[in-house]
C-alpha positions, 0 to 999 in steps of 0.5 A: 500500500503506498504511502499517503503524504498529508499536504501542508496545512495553510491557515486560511488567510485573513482580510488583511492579507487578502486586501494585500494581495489585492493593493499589489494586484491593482498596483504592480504596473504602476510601480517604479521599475523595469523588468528585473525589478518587476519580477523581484516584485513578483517573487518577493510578494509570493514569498510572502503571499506563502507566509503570510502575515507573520504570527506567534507561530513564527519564532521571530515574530512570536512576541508580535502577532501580526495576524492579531495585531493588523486586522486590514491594510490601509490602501496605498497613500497617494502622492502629496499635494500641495496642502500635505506639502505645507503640513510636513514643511515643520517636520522633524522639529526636535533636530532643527537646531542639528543643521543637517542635509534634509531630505524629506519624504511625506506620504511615502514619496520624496518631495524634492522641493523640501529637501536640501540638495544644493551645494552637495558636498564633494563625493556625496550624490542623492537620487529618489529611490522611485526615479534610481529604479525607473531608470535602471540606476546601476548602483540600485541594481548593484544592491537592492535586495542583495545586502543581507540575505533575509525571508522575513514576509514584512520585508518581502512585503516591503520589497513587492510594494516598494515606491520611493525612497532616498538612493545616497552614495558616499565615495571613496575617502568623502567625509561627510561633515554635515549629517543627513537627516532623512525625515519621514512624515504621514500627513493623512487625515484618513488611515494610508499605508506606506512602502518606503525603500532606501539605499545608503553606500558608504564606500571604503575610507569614508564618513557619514552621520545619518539620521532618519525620522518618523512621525504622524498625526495622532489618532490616525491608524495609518500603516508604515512598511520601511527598509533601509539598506546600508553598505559600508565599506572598508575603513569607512565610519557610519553612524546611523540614529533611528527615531520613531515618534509616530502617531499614537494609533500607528503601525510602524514596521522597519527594517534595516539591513547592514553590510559592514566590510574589514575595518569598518566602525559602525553604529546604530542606536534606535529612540522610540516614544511614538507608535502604537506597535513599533517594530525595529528589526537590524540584520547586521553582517560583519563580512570583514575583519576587525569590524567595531560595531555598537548597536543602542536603543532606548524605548520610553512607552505609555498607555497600550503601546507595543514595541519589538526589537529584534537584532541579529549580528553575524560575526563572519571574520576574525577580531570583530568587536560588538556592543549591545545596549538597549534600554526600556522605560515602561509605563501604563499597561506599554509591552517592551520585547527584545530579541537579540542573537550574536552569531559567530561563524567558525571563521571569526576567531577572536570575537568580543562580543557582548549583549544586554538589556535593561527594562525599567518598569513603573507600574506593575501592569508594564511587562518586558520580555527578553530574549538573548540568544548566542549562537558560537562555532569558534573556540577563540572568542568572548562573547556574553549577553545579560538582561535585567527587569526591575523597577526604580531603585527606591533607596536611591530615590529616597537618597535624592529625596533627602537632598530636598529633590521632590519625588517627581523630580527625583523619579525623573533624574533616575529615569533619565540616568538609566536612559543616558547610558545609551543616549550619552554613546551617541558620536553626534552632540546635538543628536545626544542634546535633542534625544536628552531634551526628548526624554524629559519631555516624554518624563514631563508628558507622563505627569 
């Protein structure tokens, strides 16, 4: 008798996915690109299309139920017109003393005229993602998609419904003085989703600050999907600082992918405030040796509001150096996640690297989960992770009382310490000073 093999079983696809897969259909003709583009379109969205929206089933995704958490996608936001124009102009307010390059994206498109693109440094050259694709740009074609290998579905989905963006190359041996702030604003009224797709090449020896910045109308349950790829070459520094002040019924989902080559310093710090489920996911893979790299983070969160870190560093060469620092502020019934993996290959003998995250909880209806993993095949390394949850040390609390700090104030310089252990590693001072001024804001707004 032959053996009877049972087909897969396939959870039945829920009205978000099939609005997906409708918006897709609709659109796919009309988004940026050429033949090859088209068809890494078709082939993302069917990955994606199989897995569907990521759920508790999928390890990665076992802390943010997407299936659970998006019950319909929005429809694709339209360019911006003049009034939406008007309305991101003040965008990005907390860097404005920063004096960086803007470049400005509202509803998803890049918006030329709101952008600083005049007097481009020597080395540097911006282009809109949506054009670089039109025309076939080689560097796009170079990169896109082939920066770090992933099957994450929220990528993928990214991938299929990518429209605009920024496309930034850095030359060999340019420094870059003057950061660039890429600023991303949603000014709709009525709930739209978003697929923004960026590249940033920084070729060997060179420098650059970057700065990218969400935000949104509160009250607006609009959809964010963005991926950032990021190609640093030999010797070269980036420092790259990732801030998320969406609205407060927002859905925001990022994705960044980073190639760091021998020598190379990199750093990466994420800030969260806004959102109502944030999703920051960093795929880092150290190809080269004698690679620094430090990654920080910093969610201070309210109310009901979800965020979900997931990082995975992969050591592939020798004498590679890794730091991990994330921190959590936690009030309201707000849920932190953490996931952070370190990998080394058999190859990157001589690794240091190190992992940890700290929750901070101030109420006990807050809740915090890690998860730290490590994942070694050389016998030359060092490497730990450690994460702790707690809530305000009440002695020295009492200790700053004695002093005549009243308690308010003396929760908040605590907060602000535990914060600034993160904050104060950032290489751009008036990056460290707005994100200092952030945080006793978001203190002040929790009163």
């Amino acid at each position: 008798m032959a053996a009877q093999t049972s087909a897969p079983i396939r959870p039945l696809k829920t009205s978000a996915e099939l609005a997906l897969a409708e918006t897709f259909a609709a659109a796919r003709t009309a988004l940026p690109g050429g033949r090859e583009v088209a068809a890494q379109r078709a082939a993302a969205f069917d990955t994606f299309a199989d897995a569907g929206l990521p759920h508790r089933r999928v390890e990665a995704w076992r802390y943010t139920d997407l299936r659970a958490l998006m019950r319909d996608a929005k429809p694709l936001a339209t360019p911006p017109d003049a009034q939406a124009k008007a309305q991101a102009a003040t965008a990005g307010a907390m860097l404005a003393g920063l004096g960086a390059r803007r470049l400005v994206l509202v509803n998803g498109a890049f918006v030329p005229e709101l952008s600083d693109l005049a007097a481009l440094e020597p080395g540097l050259s911006i282009r809109a993602m949506a054009q670089a694709l039109s025309d076939g740009d080689a560097l796009v074609s170079a990169h896109l998609g082939k920066t770090v290998s992933s099957a994450d579905a929220v990528l993928a989905l990214n991938t299929a419904l990518m429209g605009d963006g920024v496309v930034v190359h850095v030359a060999r041996g340019a420094v870059i003085a003057r950061p660039i702030e890429l600023v991303c604003v949603t000014t709709e009224a009525t709930p739209v989703a978003t697929f923004t797709r960026s590249l940033v090449v920084v070729e060997d020896e060179a420098s650059l600050t970057l700065i990218e910045s969400h935000e949104g109308p509160a009250g607006v349950a609009y959809q964010v999907n963005t991926a950032l790829e990021l190609v640093v070459g030999a010797g070269a520094s980036v420092e790259r600082v990732k801030i998320t002040t969406e609205g407060s019924d927002a859905v925001h989902l990022a994705t960044l992918l980073a190639r760091v080559d021998a020598h190379a310093r990199f750093s990466n710090t994420f800030f969260t405030t806004g959102g109502a489920v944030v999703r920051n996911q960093l795929l880092l893979h150290l190809a080269g040796e004698a690679i620094s790299a430090h990654m920080g983070g910093v969610s201070l969160l309210a109310g009901k509001q979800h965020a979900d870190t997931l990082l995975s560093v992969d050591h592939a060469a020798p004498a590679g150096e890794s730091r991990e620092s994330f921190r959590a502020v936690l009030d309201g019934s707000s849920q932190d996640i953490f996931q952070g993996k370190i990998a080394v290959r058999q190859a990157a003998q001589k690794t240091d690297a190190r992992m940890l995250s700290r929750a901070l909880l101030l109420t006990e209806t807050a809740e915090a989960c890690n998860k730290p993993e490590l994942e070694i095949f050389a016998d030359d390394v060092q490497c730990g992770h450690g994460c702790t949850t707690g809530t305000l040390d009440q002695q020295l609390r009492f200790y700053l009382m004695s002093r005549g700090i009243p308690a308010k104030e003396a929760e908040a310089l605590l907060i602000q310490a535990f914060v600034g252990e993160v904050v104060d590693a950032i290489g751009n001072e008036g990056v460290r000073t707005a994100l200092t001024d952030a945080t006793q804001a978001w203190l002040l707004g929790r009163e």
